[in-house]
C-alpha positions as CSV (number, residue, x, y, z in Angstrom):
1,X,6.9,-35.6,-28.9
2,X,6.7,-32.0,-27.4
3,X,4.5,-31.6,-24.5
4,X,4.8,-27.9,-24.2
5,X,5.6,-25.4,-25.8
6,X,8.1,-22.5,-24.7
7,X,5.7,-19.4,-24.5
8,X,7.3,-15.5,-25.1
9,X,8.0,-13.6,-22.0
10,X,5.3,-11.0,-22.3
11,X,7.0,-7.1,-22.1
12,X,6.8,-5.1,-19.1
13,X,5.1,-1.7,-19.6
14,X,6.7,1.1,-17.0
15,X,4.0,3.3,-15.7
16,X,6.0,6.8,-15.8
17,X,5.6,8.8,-12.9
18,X,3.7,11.9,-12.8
19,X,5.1,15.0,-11.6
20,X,3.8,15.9,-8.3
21,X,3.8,13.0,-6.7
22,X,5.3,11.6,-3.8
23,X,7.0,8.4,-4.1
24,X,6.4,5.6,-2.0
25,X,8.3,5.8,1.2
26,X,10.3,3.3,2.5
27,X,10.4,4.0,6.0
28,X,8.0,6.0,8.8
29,X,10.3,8.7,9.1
30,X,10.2,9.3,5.3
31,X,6.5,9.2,5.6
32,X,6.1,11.5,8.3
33,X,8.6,14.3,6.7
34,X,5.8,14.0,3.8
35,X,2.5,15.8,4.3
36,X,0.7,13.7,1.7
37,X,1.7,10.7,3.8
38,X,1.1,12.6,7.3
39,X,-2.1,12.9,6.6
40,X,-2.7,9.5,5.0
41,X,-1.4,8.3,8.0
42,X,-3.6,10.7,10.0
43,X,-6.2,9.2,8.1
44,X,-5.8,5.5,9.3
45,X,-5.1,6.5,12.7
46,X,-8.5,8.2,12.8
47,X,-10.6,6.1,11.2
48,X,-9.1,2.9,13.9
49,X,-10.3,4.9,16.8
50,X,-13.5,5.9,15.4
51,X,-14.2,2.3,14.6
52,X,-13.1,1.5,17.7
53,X,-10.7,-1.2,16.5
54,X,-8.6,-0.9,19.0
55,X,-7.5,1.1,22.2
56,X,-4.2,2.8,23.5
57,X,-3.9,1.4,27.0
58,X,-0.6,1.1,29.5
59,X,1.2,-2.1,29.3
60,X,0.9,-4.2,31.8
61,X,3.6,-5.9,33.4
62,X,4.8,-8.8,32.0
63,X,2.8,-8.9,28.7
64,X,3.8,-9.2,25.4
65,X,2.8,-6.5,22.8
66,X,1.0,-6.9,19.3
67,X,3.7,-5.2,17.4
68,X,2.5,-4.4,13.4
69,X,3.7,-1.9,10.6
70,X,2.5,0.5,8.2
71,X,2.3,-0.1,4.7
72,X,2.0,2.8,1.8
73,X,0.7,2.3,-1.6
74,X,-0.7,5.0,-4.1
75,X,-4.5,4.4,-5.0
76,X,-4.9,5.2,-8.8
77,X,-8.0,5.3,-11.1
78,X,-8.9,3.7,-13.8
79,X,-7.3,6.4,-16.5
80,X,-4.1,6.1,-14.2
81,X,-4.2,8.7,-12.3
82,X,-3.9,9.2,-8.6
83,X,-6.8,8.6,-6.6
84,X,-5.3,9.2,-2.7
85,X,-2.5,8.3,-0.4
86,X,-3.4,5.2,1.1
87,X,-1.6,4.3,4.5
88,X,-2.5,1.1,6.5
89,X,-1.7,-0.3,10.1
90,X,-0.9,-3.8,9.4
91,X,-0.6,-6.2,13.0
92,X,2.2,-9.2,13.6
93,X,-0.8,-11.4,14.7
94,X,2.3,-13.9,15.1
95,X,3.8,-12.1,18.0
């Protein structure tokens, strides 16, 4: 009796590169040498004090800090191509 049946790993298709753009970067120093990402990061920054998501304030004494991390990812089209930089501030609500 077979129960299942063994399916096919399905290929991987690589997604080639195009010329001109900036890779992903794996740390905020990389990102900030980049202007594509400086301004993607720019971006973010703006649009979370315009919303008014949040405020720069002194720490107080004695109180822990929301500590969080950016994130980059390319924003492409439907045809593949690239869309924008897209940089996000991403909180440790766990801290």
């Amino acid at each position: 009796m077979v129960t299942r049946q063994a399916s096919q790993p399905q290929a991987l298709t690589v997604v080639a590169c195009a010329t001109g753009i900036s890779p992903v970067p794996s740390s905020v120093h990389e990102a900030l040498s980049d202007p594509h990402w400086r301004r993607a990061i720019e971006e973010e920054y703006a649009a979370l004090l315009a919303n008014q998501t949040w405020d720069l304030v002194p720490r107080p004494p004695a109180s822990n800090v929301v500590t969080g991390k950016w994130t980059w990812t390319h924003k492409r089209r439907a045809d593949g191509s690239l869309e924008r930089y897209k940089a996000r501030w991403v909180l440790q609500g766990f801290t």
